[in-house]
GUGU-28051 format. One record per atom (N, C-alpha, C, CB): residue number from 1; residue in one letter; atom name; y, z, x. Coordinates in nm, 3 decimals, padded with zeros to 5 digits, always signed. Each point is the difference from the previous one (the first is absolute). Glycine has a CB too. Layout:
[pt NUM, "a", "CA", [Y, Z, X]]
...
END
This chain:
[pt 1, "x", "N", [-00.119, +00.000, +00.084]]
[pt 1, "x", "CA", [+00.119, +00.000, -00.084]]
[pt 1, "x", "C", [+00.125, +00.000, +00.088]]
[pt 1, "x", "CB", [-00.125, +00.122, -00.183]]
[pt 2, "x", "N", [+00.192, -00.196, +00.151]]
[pt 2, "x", "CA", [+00.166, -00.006, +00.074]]
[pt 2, "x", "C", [+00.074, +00.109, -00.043]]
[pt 2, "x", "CB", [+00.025, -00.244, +00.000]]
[pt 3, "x", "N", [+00.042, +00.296, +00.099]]
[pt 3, "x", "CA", [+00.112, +00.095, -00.009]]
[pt 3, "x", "C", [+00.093, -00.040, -00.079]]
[pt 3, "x", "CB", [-00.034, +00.068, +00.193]]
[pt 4, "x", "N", [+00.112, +00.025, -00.296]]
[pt 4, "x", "CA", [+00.116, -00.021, -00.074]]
[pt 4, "x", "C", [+00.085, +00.119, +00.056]]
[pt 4, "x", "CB", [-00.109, -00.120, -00.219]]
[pt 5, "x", "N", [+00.217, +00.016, +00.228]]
[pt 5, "x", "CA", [+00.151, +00.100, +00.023]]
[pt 5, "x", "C", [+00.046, -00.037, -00.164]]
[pt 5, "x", "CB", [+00.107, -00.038, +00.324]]
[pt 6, "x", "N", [-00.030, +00.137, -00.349]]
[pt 6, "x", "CA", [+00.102, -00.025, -00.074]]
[pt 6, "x", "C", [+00.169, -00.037, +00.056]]
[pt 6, "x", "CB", [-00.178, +00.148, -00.130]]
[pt 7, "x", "N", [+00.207, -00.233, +00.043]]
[pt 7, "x", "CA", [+00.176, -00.032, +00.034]]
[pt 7, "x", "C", [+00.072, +00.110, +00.028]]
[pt 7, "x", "CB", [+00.016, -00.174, -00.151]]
[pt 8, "x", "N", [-00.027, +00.288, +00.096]]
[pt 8, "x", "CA", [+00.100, +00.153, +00.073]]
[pt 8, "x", "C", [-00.093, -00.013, +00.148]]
[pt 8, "x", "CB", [+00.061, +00.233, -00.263]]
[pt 9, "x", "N", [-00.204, -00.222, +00.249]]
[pt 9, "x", "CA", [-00.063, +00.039, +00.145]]
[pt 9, "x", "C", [+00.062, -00.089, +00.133]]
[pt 9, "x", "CB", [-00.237, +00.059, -00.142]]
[pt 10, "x", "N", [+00.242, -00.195, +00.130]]
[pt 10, "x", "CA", [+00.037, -00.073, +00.067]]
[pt 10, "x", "C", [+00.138, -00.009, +00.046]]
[pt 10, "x", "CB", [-00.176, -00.072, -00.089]]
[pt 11, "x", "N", [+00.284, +00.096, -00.030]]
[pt 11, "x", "CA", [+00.163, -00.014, +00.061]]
[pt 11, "x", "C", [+00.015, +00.169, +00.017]]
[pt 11, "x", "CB", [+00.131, -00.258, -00.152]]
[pt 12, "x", "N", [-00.225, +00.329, +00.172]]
[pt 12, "x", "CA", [-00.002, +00.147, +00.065]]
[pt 12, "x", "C", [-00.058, -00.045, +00.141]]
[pt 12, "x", "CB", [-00.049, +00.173, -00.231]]
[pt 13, "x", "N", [+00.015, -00.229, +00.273]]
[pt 13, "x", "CA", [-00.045, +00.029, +00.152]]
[pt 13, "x", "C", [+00.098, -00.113, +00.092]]
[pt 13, "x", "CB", [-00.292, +00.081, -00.068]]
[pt 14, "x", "N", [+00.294, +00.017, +00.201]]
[pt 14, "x", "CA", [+00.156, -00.065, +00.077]]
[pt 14, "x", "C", [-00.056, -00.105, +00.041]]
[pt 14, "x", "CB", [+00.143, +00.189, +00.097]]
[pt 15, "x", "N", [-00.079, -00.285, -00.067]]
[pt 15, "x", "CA", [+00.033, -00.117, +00.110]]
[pt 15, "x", "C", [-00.074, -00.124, -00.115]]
[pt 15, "x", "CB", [-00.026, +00.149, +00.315]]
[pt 16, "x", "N", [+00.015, -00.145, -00.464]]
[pt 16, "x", "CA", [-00.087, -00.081, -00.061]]
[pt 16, "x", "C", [+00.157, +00.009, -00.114]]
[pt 16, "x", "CB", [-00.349, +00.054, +00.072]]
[pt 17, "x", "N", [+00.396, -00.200, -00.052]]
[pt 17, "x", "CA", [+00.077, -00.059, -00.157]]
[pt 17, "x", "C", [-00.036, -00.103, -00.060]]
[pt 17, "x", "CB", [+00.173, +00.067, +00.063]]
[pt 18, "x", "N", [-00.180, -00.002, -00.192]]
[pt 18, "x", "CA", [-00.081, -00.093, -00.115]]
[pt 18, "x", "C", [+00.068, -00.127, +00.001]]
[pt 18, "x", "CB", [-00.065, +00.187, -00.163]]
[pt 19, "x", "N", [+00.230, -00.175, +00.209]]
[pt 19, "x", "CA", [+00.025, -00.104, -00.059]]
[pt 19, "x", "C", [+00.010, -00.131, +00.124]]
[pt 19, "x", "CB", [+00.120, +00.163, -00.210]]
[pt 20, "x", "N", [-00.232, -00.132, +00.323]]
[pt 20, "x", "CA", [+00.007, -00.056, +00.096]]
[pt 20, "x", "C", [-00.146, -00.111, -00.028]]
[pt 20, "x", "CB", [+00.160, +00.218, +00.151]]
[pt 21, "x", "N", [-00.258, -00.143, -00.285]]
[pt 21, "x", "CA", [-00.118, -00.069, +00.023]]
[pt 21, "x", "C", [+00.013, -00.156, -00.052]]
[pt 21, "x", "CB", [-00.128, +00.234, -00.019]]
[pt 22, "x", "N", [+00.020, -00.266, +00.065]]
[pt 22, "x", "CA", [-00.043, -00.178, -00.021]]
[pt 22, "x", "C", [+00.046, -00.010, -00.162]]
[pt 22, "x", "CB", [-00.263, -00.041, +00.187]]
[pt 23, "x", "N", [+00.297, -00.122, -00.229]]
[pt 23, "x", "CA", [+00.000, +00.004, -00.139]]
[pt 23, "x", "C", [-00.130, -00.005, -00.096]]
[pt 23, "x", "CB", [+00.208, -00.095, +00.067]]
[pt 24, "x", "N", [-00.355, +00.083, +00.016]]
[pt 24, "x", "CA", [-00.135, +00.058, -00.058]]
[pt 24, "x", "C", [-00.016, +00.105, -00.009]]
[pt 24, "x", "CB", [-00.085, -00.128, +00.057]]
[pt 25, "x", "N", [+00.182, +00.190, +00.005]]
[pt 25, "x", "CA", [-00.073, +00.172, -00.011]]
[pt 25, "x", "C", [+00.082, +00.026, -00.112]]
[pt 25, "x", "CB", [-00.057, +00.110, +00.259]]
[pt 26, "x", "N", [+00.169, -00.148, -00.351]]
[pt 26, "x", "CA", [+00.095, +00.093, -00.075]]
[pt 26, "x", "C", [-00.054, -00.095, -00.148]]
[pt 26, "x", "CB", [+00.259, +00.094, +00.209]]
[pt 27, "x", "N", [-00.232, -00.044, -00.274]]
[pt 27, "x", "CA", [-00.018, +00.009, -00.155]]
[pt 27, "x", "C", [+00.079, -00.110, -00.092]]
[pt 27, "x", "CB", [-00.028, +00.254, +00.046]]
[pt 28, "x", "N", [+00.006, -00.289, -00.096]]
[pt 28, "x", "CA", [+00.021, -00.164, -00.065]]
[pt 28, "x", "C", [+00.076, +00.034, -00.086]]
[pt 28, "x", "CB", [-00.200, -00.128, +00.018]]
[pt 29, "x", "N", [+00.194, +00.262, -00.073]]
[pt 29, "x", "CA", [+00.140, +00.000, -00.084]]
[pt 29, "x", "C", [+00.126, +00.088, +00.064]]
[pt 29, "x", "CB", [-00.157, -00.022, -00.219]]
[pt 30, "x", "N", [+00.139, +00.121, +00.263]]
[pt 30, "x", "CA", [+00.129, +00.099, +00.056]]
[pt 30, "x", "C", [+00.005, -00.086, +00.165]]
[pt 30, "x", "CB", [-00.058, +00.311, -00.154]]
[pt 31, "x", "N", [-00.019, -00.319, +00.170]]
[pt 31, "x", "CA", [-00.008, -00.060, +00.191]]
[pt 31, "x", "C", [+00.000, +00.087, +00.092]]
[pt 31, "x", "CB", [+00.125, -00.172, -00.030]]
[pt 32, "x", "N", [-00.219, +00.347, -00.029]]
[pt 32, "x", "CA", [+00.081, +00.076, +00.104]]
[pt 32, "x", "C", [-00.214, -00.005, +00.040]]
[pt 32, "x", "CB", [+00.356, +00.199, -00.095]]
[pt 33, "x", "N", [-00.349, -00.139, +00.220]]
[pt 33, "x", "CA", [-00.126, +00.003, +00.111]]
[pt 33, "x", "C", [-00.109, +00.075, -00.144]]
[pt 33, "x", "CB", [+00.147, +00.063, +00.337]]
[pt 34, "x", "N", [-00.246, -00.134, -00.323]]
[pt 34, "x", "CA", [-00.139, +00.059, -00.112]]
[pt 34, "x", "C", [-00.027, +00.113, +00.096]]
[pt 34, "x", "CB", [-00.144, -00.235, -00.129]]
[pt 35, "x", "N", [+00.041, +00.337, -00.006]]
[pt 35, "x", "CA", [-00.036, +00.119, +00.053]]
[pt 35, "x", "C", [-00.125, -00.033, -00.078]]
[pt 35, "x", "CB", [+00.217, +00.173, +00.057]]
[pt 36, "x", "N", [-00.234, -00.191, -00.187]]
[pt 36, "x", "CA", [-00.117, -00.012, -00.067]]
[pt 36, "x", "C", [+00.030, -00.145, -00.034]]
[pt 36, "x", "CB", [-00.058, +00.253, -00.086]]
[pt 37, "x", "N", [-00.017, -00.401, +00.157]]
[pt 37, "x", "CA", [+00.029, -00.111, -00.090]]
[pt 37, "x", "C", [-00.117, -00.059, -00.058]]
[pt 37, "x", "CB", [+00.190, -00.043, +00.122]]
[pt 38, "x", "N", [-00.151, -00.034, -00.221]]
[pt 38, "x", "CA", [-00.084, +00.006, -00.083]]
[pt 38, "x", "C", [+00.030, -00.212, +00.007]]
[pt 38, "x", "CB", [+00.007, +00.340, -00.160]]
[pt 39, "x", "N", [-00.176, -00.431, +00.126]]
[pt 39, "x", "CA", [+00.033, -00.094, +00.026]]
[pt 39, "x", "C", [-00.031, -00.079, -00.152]]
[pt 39, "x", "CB", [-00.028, +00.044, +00.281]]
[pt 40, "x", "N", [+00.153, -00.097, -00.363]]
[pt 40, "x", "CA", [-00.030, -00.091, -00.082]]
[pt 40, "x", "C", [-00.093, -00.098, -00.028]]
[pt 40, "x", "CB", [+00.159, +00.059, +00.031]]
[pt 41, "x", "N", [-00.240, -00.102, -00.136]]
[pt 41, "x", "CA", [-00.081, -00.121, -00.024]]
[pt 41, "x", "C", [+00.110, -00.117, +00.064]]
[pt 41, "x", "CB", [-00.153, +00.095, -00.244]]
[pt 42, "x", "N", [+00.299, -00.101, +00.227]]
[pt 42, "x", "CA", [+00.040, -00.136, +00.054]]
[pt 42, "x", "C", [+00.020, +00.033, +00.132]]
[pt 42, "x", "CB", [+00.107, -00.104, -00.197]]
[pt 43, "x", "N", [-00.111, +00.189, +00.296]]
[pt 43, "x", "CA", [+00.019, -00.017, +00.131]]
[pt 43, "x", "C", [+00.104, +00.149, +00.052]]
[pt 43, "x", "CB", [-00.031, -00.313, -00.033]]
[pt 44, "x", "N", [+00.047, +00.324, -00.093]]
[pt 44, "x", "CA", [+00.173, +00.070, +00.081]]
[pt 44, "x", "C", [-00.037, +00.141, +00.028]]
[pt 44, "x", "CB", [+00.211, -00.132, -00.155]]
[pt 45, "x", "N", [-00.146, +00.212, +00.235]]
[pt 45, "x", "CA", [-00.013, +00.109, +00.028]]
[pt 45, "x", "C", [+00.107, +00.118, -00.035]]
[pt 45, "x", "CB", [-00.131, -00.135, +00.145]]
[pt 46, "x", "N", [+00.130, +00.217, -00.188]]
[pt 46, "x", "CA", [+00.071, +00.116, -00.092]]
[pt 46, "x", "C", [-00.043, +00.140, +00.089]]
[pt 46, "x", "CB", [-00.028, -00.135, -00.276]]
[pt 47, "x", "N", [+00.108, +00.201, +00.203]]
[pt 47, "x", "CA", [-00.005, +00.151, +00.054]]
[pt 47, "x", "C", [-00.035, +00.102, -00.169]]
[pt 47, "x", "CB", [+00.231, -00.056, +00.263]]
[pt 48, "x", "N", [-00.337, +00.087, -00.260]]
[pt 48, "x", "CA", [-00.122, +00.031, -00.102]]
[pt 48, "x", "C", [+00.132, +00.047, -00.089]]
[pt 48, "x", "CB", [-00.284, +00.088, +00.138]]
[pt 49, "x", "N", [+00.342, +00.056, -00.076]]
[pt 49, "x", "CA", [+00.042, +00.067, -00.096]]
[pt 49, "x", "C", [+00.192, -00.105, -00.074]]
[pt 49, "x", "CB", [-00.184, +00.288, +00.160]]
[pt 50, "x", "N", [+00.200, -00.386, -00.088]]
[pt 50, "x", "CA", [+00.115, -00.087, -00.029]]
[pt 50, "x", "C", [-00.030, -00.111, -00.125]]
[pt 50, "x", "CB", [+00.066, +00.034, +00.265]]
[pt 51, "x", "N", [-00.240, -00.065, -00.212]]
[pt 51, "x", "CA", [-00.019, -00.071, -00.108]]
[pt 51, "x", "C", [-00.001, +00.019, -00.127]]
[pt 51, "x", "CB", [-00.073, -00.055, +00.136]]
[pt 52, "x", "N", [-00.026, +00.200, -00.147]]
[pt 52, "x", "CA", [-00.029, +00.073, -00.156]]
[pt 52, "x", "C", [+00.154, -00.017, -00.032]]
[pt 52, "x", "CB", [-00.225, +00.213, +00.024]]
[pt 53, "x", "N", [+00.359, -00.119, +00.048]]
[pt 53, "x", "CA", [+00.099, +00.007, -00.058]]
[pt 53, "x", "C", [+00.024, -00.097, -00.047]]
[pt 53, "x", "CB", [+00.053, +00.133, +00.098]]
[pt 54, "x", "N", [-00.046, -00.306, -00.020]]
[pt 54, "x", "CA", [+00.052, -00.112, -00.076]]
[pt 54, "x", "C", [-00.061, -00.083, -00.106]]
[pt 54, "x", "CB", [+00.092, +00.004, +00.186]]
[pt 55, "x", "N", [-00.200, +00.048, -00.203]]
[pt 55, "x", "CA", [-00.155, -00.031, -00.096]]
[pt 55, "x", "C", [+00.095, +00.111, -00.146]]
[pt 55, "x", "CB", [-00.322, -00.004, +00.254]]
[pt 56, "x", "N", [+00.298, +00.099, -00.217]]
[pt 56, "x", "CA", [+00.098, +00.117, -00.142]]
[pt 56, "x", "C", [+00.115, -00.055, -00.052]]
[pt 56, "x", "CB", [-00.041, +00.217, +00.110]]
[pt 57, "x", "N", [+00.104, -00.268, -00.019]]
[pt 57, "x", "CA", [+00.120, -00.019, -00.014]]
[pt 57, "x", "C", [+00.030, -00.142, -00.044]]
[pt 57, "x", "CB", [+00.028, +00.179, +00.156]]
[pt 58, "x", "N", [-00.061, -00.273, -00.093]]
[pt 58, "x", "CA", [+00.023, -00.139, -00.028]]
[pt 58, "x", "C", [-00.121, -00.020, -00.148]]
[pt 58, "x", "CB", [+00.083, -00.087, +00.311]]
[pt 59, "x", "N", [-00.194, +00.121, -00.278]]
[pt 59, "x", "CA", [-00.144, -00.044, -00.045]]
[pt 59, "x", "C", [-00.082, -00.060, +00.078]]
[pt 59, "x", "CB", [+00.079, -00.019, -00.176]]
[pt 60, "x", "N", [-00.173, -00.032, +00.092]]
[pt 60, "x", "CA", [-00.131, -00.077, +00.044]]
[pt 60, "x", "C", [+00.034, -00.156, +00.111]]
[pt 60, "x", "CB", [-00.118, +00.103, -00.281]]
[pt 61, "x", "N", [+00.191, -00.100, +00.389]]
[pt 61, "x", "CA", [+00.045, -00.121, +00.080]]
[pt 61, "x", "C", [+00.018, +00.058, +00.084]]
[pt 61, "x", "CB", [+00.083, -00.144, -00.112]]
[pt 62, "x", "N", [-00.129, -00.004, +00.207]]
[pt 62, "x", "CA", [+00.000, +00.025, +00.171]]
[pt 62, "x", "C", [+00.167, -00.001, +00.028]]
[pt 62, "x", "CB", [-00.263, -00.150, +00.077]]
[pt 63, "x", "N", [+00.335, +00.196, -00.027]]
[pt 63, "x", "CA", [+00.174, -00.002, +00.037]]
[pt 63, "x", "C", [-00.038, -00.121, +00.074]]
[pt 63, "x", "CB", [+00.133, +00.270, +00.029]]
[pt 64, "x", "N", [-00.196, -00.323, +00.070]]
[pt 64, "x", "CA", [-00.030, -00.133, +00.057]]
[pt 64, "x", "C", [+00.047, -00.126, -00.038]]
[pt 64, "x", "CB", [-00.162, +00.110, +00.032]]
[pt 65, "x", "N", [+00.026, -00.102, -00.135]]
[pt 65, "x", "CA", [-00.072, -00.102, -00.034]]
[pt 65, "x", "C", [+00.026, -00.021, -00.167]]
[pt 65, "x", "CB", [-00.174, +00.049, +00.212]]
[pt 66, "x", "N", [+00.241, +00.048, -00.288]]
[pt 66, "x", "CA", [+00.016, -00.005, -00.126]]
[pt 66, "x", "C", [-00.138, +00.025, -00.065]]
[pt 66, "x", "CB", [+00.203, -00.148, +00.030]]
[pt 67, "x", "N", [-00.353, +00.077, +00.008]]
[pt 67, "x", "CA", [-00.058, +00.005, -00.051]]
[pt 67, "x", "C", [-00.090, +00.166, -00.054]]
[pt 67, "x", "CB", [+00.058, -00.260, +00.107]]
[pt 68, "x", "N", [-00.084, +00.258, -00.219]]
[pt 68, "x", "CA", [-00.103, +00.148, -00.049]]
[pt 68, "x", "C", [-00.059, +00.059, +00.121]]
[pt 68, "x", "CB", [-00.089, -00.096, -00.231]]
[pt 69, "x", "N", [+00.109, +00.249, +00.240]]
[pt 69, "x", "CA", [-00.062, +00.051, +00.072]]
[pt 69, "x", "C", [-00.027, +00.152, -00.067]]
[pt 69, "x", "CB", [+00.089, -00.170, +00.191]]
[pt 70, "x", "N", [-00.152, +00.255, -00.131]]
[pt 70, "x", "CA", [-00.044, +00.101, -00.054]]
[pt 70, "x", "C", [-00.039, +00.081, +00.172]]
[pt 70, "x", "CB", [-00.092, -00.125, -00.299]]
[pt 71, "x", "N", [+00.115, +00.246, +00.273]]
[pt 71, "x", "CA", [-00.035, +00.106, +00.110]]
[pt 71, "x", "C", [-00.132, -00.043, +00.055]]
[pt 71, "x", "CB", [+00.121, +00.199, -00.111]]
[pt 72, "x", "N", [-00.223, -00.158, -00.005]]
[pt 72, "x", "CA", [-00.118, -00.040, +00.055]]
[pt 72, "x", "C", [-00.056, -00.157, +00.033]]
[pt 72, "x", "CB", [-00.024, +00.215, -00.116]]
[pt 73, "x", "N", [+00.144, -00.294, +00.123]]
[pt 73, "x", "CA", [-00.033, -00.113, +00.070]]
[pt 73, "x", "C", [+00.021, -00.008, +00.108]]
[pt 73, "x", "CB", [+00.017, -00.083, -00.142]]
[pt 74, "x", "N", [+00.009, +00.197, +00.220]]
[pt 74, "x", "CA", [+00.048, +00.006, +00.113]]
[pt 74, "x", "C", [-00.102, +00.047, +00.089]]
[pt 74, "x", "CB", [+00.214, +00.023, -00.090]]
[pt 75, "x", "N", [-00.221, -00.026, +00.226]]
[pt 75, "x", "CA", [-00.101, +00.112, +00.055]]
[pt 75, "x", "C", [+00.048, +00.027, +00.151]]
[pt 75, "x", "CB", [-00.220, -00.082, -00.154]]
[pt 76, "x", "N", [+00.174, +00.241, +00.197]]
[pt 76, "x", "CA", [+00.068, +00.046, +00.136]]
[pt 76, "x", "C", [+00.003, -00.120, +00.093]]
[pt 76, "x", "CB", [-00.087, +00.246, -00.019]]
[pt 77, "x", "N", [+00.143, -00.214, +00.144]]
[pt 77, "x", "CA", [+00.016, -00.152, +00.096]]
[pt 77, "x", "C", [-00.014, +00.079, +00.103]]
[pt 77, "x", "CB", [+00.166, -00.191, -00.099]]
[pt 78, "x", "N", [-00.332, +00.210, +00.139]]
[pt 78, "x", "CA", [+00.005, +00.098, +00.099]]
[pt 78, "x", "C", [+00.043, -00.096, +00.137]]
[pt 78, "x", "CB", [-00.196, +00.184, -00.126]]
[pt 79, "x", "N", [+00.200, -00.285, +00.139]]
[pt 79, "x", "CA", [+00.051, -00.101, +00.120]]
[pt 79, "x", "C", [+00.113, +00.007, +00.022]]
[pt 79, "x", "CB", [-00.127, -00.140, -00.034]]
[pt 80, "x", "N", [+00.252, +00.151, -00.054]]
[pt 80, "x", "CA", [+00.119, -00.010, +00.010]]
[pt 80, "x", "C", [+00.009, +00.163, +00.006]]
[pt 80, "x", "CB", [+00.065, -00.253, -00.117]]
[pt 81, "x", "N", [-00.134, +00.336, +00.097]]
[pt 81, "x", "CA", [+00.018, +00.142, +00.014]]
[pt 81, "x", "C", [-00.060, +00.029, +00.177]]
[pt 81, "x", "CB", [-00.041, +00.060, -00.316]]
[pt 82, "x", "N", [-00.017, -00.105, +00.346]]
[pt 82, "x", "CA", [-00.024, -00.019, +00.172]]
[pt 82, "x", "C", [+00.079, -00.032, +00.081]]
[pt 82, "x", "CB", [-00.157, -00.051, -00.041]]
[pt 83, "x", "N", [+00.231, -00.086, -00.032]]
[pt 83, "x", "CA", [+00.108, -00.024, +00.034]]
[pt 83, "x", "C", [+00.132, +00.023, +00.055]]
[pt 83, "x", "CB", [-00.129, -00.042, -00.098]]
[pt 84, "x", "N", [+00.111, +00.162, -00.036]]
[pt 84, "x", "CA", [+00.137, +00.082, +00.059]]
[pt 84, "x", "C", [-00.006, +00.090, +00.085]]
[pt 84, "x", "CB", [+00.078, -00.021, -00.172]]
[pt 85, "x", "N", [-00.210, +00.098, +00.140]]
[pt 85, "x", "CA", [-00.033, +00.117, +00.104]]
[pt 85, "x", "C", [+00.055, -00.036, +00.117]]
[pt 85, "x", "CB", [-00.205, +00.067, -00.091]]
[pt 86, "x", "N", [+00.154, -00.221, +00.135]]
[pt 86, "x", "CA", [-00.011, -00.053, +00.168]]
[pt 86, "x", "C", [+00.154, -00.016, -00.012]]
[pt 86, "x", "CB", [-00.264, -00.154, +00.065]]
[pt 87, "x", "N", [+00.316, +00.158, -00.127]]
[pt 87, "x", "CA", [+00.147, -00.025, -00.001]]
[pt 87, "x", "C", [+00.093, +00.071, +00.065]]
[pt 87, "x", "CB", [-00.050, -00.068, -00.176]]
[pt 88, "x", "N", [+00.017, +00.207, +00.111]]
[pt 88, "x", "CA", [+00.023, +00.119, -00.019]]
[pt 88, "x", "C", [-00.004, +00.034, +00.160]]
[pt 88, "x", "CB", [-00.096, +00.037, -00.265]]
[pt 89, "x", "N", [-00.065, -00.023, +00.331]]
[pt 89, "x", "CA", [-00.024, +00.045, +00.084]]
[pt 89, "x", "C", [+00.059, -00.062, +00.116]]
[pt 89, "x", "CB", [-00.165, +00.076, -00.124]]
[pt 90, "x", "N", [+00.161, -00.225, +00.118]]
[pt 90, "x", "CA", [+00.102, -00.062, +00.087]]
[pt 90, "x", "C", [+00.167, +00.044, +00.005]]
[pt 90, "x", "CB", [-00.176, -00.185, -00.043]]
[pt 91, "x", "N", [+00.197, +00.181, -00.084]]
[pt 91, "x", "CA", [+00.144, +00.057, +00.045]]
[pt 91, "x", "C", [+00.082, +00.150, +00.072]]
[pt 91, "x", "CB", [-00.030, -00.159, -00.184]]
[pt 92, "x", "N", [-00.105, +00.206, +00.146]]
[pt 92, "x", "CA", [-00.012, +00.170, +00.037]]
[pt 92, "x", "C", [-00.027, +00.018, +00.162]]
[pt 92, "x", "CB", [-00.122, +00.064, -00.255]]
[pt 93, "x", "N", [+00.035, -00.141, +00.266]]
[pt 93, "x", "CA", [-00.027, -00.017, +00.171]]
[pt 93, "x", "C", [+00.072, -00.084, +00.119]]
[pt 93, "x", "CB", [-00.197, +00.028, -00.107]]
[pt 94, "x", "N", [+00.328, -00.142, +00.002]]
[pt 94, "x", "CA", [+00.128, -00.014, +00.045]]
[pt 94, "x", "C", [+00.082, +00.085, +00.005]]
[pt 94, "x", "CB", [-00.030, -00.157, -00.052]]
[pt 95, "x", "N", [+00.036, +00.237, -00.004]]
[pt 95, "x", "CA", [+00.133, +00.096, -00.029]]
[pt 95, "x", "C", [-00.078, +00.116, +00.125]]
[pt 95, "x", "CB", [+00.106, -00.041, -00.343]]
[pt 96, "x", "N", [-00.253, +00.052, +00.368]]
[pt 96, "x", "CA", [+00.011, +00.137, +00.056]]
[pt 96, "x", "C", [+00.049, -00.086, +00.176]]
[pt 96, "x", "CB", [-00.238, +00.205, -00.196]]
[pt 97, "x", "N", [+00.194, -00.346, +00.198]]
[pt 97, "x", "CA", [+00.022, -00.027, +00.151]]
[pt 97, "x", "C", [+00.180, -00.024, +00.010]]
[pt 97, "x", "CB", [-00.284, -00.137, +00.045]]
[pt 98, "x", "N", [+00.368, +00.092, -00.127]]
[pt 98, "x", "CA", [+00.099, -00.001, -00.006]]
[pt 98, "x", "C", [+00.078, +00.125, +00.057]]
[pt 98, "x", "CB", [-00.068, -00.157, -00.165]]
[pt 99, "x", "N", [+00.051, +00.292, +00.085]]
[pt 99, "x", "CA", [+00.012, +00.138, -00.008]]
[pt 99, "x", "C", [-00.013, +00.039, +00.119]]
[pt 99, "x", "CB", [-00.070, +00.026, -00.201]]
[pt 100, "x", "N", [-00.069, -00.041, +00.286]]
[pt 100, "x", "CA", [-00.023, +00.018, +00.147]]
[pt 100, "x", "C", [+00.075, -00.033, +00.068]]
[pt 100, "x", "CB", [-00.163, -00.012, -00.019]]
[pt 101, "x", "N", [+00.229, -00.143, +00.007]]
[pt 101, "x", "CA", [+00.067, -00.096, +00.095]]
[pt 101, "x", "C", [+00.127, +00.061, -00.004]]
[pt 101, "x", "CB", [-00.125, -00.220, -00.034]]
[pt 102, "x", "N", [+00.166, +00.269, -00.072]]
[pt 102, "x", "CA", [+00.150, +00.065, -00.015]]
[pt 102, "x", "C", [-00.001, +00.139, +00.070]]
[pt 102, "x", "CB", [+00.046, -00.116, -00.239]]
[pt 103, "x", "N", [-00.158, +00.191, +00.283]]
[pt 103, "x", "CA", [-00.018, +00.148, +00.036]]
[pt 103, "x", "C", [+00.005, -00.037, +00.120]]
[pt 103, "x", "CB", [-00.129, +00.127, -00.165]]
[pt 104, "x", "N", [+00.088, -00.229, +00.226]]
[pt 104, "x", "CA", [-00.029, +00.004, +00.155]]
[pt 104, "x", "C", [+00.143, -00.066, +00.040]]
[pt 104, "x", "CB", [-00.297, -00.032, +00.018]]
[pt 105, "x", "N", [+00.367, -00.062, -00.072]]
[pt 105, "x", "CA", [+00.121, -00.044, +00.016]]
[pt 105, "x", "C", [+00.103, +00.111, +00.032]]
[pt 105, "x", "CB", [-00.071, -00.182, -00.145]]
[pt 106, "x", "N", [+00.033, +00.307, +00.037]]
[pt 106, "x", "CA", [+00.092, +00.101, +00.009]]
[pt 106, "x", "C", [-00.020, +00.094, +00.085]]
[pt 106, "x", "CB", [+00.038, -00.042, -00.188]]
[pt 107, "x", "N", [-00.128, +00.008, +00.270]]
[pt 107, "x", "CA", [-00.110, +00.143, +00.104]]
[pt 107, "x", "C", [+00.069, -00.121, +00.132]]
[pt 107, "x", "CB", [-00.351, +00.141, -00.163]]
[pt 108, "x", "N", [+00.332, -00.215, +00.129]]
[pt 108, "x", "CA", [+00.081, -00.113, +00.136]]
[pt 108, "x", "C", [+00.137, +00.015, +00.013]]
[pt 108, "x", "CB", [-00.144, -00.189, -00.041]]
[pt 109, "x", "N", [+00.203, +00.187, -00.077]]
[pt 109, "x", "CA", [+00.155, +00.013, +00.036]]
[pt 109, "x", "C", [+00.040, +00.148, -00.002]]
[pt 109, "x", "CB", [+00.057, -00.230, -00.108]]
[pt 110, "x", "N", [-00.097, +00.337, +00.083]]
[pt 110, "x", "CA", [+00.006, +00.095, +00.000]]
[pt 110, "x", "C", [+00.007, +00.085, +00.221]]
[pt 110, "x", "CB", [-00.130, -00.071, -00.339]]
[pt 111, "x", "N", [-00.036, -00.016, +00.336]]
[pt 111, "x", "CA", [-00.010, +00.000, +00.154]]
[pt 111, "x", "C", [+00.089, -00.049, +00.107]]
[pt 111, "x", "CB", [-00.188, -00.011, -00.080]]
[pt 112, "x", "N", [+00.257, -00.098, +00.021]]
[pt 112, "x", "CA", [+00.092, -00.073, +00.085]]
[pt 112, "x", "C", [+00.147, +00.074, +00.031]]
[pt 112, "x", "CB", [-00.125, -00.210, -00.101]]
[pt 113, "x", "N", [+00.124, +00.287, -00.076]]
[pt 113, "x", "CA", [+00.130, +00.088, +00.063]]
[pt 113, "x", "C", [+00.043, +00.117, +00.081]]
[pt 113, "x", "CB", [+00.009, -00.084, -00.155]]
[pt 114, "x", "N", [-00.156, +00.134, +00.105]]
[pt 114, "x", "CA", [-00.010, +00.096, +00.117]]
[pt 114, "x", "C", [-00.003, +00.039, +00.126]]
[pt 114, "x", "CB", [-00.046, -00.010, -00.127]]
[pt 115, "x", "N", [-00.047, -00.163, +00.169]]
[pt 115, "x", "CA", [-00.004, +00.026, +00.136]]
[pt 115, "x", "C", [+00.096, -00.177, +00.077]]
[pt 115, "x", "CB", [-00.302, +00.208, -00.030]]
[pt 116, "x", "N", [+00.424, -00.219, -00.028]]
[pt 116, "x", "CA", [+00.055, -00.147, +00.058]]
[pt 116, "x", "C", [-00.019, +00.007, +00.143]]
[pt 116, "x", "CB", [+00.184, -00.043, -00.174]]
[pt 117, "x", "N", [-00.161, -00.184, +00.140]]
[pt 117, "x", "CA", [-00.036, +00.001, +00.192]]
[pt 117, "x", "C", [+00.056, -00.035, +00.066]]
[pt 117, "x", "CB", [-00.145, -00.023, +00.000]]
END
């Protein structure tokens, strides 16, 4: 089974912005980074709890495609949910080498003032 973050879990952890991800990873109707997505009979990809809302709200249609849709025509997208994980983890393991590069920059210039030559 694939790991699920949720959307709070994800724009809670440092050096990871949602609004930096791919346009496959984010949600076909709001566009913000999936946490739970969920993959349409026509192709498209949603964020589970965005869809029900626009399913309640609009009705029985894909926001897409216009055409009929229904919740349970839908089903988890554990691929595009892997997806993001690796997303996730990539951006997290940029931000920690970034973070480093900035600590040692400051352990360098720090050193330099102390001891000029």
């Amino acid at each position: 089974a694939v790991k699920r973050l949720g959307r709070n879990d994800i724009s809670s952890l440092r050096g990871v912005d949602p609004a930096e991800a791919p346009e496959e990873l984010r949600c076909a109707i709001d566009g913000k980074l999936l946490g739970a997505p969920v993959l349409s009979p026509y192709g498209h990809v949603f964020e589970e709890d965005t869809l029900k809302q626009w399913l309640t709200t609009c009705g029985s249609v894909c926001p897409i495609t216009g055409k009929p849709l229904r919740e349970e025509d839908c089903r988890a997208d554990a691929t595009t949910q892997q997806k993001v994980l690796d997303w996730v983890k990539a951006a997290r393991a940029s931000y920690k080498i970034k973070k480093e590069e900035r600590r040692r920059l400051r352990q360098a210039e720090m050193a330099e003032q102390e001891d000029p030559v």
